[in-house]
Residue frames as a rotation matrix with the C-alpha (Angstrom) as fourth column:
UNK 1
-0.574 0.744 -0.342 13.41
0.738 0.651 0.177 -12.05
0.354 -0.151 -0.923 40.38
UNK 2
-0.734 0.406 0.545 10.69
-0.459 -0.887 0.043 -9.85
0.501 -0.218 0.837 41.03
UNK 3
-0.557 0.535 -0.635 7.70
0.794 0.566 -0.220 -10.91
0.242 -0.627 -0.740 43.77
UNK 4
-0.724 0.276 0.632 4.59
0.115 -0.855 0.505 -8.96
0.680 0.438 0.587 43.78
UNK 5
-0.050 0.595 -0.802 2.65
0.853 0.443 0.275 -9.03
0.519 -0.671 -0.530 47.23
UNK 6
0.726 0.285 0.626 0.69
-0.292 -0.696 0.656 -6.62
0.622 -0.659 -0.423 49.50
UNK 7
-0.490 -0.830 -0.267 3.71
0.284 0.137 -0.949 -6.22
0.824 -0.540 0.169 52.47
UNK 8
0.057 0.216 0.975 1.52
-0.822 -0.544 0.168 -4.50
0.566 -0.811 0.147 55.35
UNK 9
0.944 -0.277 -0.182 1.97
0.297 0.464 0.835 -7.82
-0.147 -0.842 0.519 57.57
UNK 10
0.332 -0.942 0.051 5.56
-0.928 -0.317 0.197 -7.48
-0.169 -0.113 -0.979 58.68
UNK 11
0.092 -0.030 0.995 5.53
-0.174 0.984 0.045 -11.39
-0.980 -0.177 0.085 58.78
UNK 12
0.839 0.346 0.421 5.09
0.328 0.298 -0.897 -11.38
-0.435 0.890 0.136 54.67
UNK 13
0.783 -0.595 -0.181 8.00
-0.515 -0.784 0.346 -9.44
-0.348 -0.178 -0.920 54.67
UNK 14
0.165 -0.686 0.709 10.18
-0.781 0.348 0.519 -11.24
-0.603 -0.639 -0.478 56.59
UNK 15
0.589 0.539 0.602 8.76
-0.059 0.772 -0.633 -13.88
-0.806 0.338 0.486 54.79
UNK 16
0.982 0.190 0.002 9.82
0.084 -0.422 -0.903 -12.68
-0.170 0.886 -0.431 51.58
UNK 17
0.407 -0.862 0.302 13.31
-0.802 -0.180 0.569 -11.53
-0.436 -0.474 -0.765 52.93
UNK 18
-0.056 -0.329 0.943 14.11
-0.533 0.808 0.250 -14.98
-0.844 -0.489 -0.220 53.97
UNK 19
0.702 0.353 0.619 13.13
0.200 0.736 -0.647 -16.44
-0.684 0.578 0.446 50.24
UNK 20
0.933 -0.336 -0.126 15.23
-0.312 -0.588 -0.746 -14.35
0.177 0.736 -0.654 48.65
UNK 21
0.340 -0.881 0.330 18.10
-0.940 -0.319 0.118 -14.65
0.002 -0.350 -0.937 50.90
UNK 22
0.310 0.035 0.950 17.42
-0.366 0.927 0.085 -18.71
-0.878 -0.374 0.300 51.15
UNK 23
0.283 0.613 0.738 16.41
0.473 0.580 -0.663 -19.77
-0.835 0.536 -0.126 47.84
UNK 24
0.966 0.250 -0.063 16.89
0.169 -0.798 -0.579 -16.83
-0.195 0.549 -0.813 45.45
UNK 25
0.720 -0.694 0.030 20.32
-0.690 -0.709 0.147 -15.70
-0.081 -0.127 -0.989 45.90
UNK 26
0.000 -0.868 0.497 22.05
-0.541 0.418 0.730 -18.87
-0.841 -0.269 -0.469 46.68
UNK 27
0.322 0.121 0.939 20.86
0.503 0.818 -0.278 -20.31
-0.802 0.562 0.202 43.45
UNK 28
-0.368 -0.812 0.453 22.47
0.796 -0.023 0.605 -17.76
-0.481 0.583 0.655 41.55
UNK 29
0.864 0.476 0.164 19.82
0.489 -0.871 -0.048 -14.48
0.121 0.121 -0.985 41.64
UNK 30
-0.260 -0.794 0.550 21.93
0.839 -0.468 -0.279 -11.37
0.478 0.389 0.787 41.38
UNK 31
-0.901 0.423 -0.098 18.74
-0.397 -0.893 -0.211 -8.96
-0.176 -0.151 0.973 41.97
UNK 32
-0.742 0.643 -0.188 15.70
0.667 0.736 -0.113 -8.89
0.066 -0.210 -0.976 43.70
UNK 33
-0.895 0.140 0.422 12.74
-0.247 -0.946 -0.209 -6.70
0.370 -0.292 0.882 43.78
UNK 34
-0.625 0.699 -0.347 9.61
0.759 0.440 -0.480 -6.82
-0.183 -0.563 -0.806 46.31
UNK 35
-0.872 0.413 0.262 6.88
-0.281 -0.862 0.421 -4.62
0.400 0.294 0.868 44.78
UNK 36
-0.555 0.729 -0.400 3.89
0.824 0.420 -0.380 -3.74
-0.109 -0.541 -0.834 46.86
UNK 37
-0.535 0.532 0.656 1.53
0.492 -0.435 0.754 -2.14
0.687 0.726 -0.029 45.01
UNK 38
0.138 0.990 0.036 -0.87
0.790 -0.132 0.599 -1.52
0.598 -0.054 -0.800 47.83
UNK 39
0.435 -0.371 -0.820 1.57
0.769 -0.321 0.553 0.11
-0.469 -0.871 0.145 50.07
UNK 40
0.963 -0.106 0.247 3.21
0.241 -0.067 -0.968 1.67
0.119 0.992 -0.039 46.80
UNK 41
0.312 -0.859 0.407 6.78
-0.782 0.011 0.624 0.26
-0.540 -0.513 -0.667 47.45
UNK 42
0.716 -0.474 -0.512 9.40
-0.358 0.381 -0.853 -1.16
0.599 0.794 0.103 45.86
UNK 43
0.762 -0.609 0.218 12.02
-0.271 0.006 0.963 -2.89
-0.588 -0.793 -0.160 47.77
UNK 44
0.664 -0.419 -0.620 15.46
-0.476 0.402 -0.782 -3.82
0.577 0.814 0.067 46.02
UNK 45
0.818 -0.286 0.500 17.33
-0.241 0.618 0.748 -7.05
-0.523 -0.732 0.436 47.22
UNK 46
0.709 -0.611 -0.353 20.93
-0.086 0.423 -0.902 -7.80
0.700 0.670 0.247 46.35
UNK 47
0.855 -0.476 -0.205 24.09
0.356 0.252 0.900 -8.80
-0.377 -0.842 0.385 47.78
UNK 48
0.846 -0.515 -0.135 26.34
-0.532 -0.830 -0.166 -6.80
-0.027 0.212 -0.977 48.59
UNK 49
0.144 -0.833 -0.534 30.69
-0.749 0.261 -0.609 -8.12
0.647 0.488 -0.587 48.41
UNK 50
-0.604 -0.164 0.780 30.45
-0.797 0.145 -0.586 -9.69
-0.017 -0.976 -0.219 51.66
UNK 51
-0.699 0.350 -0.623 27.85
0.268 0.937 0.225 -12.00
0.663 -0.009 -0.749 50.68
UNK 52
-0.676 0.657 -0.332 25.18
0.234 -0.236 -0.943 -9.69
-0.698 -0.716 0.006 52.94
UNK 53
-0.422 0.450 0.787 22.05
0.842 -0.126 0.524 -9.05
0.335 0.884 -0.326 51.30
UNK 54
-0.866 -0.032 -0.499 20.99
0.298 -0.835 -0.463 -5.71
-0.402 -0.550 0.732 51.27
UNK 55
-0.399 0.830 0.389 17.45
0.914 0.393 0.098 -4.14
-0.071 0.395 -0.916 51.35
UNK 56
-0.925 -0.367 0.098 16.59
0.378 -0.861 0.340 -0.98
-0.040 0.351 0.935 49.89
UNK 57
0.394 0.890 -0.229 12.75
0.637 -0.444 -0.631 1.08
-0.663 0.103 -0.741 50.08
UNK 58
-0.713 0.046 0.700 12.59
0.597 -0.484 0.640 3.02
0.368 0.874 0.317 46.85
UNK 59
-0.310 0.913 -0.264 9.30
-0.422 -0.381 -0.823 4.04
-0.852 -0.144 0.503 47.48
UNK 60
0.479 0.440 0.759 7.25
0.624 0.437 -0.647 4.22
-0.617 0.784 -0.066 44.26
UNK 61
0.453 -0.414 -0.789 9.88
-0.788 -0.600 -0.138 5.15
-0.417 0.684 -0.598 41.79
UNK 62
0.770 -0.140 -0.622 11.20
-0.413 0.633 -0.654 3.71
0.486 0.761 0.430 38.87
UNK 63
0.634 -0.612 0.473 13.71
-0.421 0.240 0.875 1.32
-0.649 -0.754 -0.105 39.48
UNK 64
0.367 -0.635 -0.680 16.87
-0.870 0.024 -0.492 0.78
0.329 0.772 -0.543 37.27
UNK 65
0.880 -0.084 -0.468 18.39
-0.139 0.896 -0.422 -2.76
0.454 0.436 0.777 36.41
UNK 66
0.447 -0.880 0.158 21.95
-0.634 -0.187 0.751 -1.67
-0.632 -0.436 -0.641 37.26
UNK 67
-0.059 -0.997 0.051 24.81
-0.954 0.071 0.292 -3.45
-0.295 -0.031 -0.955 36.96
UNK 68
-0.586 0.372 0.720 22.79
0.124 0.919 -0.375 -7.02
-0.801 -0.130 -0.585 36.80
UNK 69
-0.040 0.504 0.863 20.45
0.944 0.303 -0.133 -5.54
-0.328 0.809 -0.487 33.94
UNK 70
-0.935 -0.305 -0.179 21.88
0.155 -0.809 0.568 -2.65
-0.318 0.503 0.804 31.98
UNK 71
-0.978 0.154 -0.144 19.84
-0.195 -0.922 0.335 -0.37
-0.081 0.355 0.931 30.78
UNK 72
-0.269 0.723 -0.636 16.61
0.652 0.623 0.432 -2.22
0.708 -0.299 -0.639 32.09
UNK 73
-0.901 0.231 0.368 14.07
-0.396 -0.785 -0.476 0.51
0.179 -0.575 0.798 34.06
UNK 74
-0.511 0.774 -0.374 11.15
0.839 0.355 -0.413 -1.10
-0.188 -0.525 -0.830 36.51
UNK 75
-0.585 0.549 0.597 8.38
-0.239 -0.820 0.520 1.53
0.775 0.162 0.611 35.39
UNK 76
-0.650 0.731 -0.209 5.83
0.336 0.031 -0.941 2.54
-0.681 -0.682 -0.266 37.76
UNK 77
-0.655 0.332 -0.679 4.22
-0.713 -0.569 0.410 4.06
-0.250 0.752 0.609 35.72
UNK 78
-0.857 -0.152 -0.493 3.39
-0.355 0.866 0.351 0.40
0.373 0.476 -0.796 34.02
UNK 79
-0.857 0.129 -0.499 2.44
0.462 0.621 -0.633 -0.91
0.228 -0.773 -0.592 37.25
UNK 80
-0.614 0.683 -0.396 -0.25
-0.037 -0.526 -0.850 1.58
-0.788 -0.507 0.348 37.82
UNK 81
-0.319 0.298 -0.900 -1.53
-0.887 -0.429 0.173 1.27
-0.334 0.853 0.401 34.61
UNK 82
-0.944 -0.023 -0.329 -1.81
-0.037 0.999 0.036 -2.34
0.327 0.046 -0.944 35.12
UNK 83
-0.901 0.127 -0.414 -3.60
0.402 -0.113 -0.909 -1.98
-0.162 -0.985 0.050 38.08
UNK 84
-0.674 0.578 -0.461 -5.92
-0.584 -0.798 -0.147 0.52
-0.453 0.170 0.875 36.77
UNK 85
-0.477 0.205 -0.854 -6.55
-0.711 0.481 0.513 -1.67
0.516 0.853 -0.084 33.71
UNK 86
-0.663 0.411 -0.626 -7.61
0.181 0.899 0.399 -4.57
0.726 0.152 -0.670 35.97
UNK 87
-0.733 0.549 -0.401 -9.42
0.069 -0.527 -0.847 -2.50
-0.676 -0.649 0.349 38.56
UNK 88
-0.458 0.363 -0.811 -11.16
-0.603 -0.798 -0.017 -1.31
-0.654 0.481 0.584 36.09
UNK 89
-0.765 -0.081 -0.639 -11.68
-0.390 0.847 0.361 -4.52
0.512 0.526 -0.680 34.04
UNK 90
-0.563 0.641 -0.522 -13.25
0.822 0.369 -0.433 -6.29
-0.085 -0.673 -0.735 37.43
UNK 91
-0.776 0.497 -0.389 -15.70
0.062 -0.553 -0.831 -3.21
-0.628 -0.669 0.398 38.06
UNK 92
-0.686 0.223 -0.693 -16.62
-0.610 -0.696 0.380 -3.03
-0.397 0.683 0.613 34.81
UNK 93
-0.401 0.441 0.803 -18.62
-0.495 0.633 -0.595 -6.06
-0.771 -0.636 -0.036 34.86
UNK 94
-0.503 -0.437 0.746 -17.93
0.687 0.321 0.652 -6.78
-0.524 0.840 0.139 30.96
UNK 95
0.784 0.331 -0.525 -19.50
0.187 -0.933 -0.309 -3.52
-0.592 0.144 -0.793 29.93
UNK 96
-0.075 -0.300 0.951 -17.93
0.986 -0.164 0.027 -2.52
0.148 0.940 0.309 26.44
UNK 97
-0.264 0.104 -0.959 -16.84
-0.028 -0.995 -0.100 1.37
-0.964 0.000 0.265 25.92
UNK 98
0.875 0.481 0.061 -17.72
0.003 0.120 -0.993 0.08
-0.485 0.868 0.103 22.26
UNK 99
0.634 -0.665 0.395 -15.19
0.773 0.557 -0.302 0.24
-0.019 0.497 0.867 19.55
UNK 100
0.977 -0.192 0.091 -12.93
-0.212 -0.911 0.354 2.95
0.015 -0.365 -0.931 20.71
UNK 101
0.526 -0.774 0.352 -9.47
0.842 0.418 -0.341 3.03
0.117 0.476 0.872 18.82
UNK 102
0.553 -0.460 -0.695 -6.50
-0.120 -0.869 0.480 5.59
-0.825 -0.182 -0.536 20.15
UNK 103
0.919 -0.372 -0.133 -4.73
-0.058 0.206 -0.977 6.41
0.390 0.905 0.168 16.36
UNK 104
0.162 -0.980 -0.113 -0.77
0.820 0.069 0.568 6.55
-0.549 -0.185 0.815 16.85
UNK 105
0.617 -0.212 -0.758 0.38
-0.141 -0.977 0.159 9.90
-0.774 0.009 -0.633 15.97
UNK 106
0.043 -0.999 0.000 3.46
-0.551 -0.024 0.834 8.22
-0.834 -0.035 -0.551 14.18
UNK 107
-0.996 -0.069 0.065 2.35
-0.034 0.899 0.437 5.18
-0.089 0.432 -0.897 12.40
UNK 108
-0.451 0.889 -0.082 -1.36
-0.611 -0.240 0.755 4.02
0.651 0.390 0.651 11.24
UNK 109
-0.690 0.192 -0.698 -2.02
0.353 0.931 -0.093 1.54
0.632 -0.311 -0.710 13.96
UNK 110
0.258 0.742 0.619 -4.81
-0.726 -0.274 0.631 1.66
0.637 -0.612 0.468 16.51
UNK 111
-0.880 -0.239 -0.411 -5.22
0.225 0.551 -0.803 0.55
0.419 -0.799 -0.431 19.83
UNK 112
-0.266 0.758 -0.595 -7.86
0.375 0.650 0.661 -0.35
0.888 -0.048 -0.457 22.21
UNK 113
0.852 0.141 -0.505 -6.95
0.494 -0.539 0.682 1.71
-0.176 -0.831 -0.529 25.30
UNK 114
0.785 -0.612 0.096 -4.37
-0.618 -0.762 0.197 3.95
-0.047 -0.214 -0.976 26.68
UNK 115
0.546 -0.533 0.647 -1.97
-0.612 0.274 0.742 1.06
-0.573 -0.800 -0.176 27.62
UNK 116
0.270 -0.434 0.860 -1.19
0.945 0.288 -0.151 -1.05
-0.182 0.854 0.488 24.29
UNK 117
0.731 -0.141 0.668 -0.96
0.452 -0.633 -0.628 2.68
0.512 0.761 -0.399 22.91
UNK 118
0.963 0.021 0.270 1.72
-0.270 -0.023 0.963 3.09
0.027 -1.000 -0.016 25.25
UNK 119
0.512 -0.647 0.565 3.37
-0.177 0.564 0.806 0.83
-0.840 -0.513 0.175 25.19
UNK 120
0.507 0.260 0.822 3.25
0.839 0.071 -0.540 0.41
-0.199 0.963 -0.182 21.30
UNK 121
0.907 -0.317 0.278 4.23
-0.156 -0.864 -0.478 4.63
0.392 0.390 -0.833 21.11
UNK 122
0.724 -0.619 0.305 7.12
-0.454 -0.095 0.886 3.51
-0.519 -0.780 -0.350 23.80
UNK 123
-0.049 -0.824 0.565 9.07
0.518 0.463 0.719 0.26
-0.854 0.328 0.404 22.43
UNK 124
0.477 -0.119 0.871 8.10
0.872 0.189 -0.451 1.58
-0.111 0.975 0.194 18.56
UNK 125
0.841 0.086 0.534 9.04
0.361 -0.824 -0.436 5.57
0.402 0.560 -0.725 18.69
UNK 126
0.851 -0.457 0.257 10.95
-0.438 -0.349 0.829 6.39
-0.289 -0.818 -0.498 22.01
UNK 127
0.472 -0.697 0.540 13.12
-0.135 0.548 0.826 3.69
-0.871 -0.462 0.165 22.46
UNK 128
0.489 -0.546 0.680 14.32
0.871 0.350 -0.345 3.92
-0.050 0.761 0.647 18.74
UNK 129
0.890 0.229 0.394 14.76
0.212 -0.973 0.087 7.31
0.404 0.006 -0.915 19.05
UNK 130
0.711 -0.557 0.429 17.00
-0.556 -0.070 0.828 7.15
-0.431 -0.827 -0.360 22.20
UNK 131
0.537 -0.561 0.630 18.95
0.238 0.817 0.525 4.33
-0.809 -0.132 0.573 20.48
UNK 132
0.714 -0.028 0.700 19.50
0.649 -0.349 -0.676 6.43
0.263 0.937 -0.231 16.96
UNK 133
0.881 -0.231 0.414 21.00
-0.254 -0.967 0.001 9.24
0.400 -0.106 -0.910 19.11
């Protein structure tokens, strides 16, 4: 389960904590992460053998799946690029850069921004790549 909220109260936290540990966990979560963009933190919740849940600060680095989701990596990267995208979206006050298409290097497709082309150069080139080898 992932939960995406601004943490600077300590009370939202706690908050947050307490859902996981209530709600989350006893229903059969594995792995939690609290990402707070504004603070740029990552928190990872899980329980440990005991049946304690432990809470981890990443910071803002990627965060791997583990053991609960193999070969599954939380970009930041992503996340900031969200962000950007809708920052950027809201300022832009529907204002058009016109028809501005990024080619793919690889393949003939086009994209609309940086972030489909991205993502698009990721799942289609990388990740086969990595999986070929």
């Amino acid at each position: 389960v992932v939960e995406v909220e601004d943490l600077s109260a300590d009370s939202k936290f706690t908050e947050l904590k307490d859902k996981f540990k209530n709600d989350y966990f006893p229903a059969g979560i594995q792995l939690g992460w609290l990402v707070d963009p504004v603070n740029r933190n990552i928190y990872v919740l899980k329980k440990d053998t005991n049946g304690v849940v432990r809470c981890l600060n990443k910071g803002w680095r990627d965060v791997a799946g583990g053991d609960v989701l193999p070969g599954f990596v939380l970009e930041v990267w992503k996340i900031d690029q969200a962000i950007s995208q809708e920052s950027s979206e809201s300022s832009s006050s529907g204002t058009s850069d016109g028809d501005v298409e990024i080619p793919c290097p690889k393949c003939d497709e086009t994209f609309p921004n940086d972030y489909t082309f991205l993502k698009h150069y990721e799942d289609e080139h990388t990740r086969k790549r990595r999986k070929q080898r």
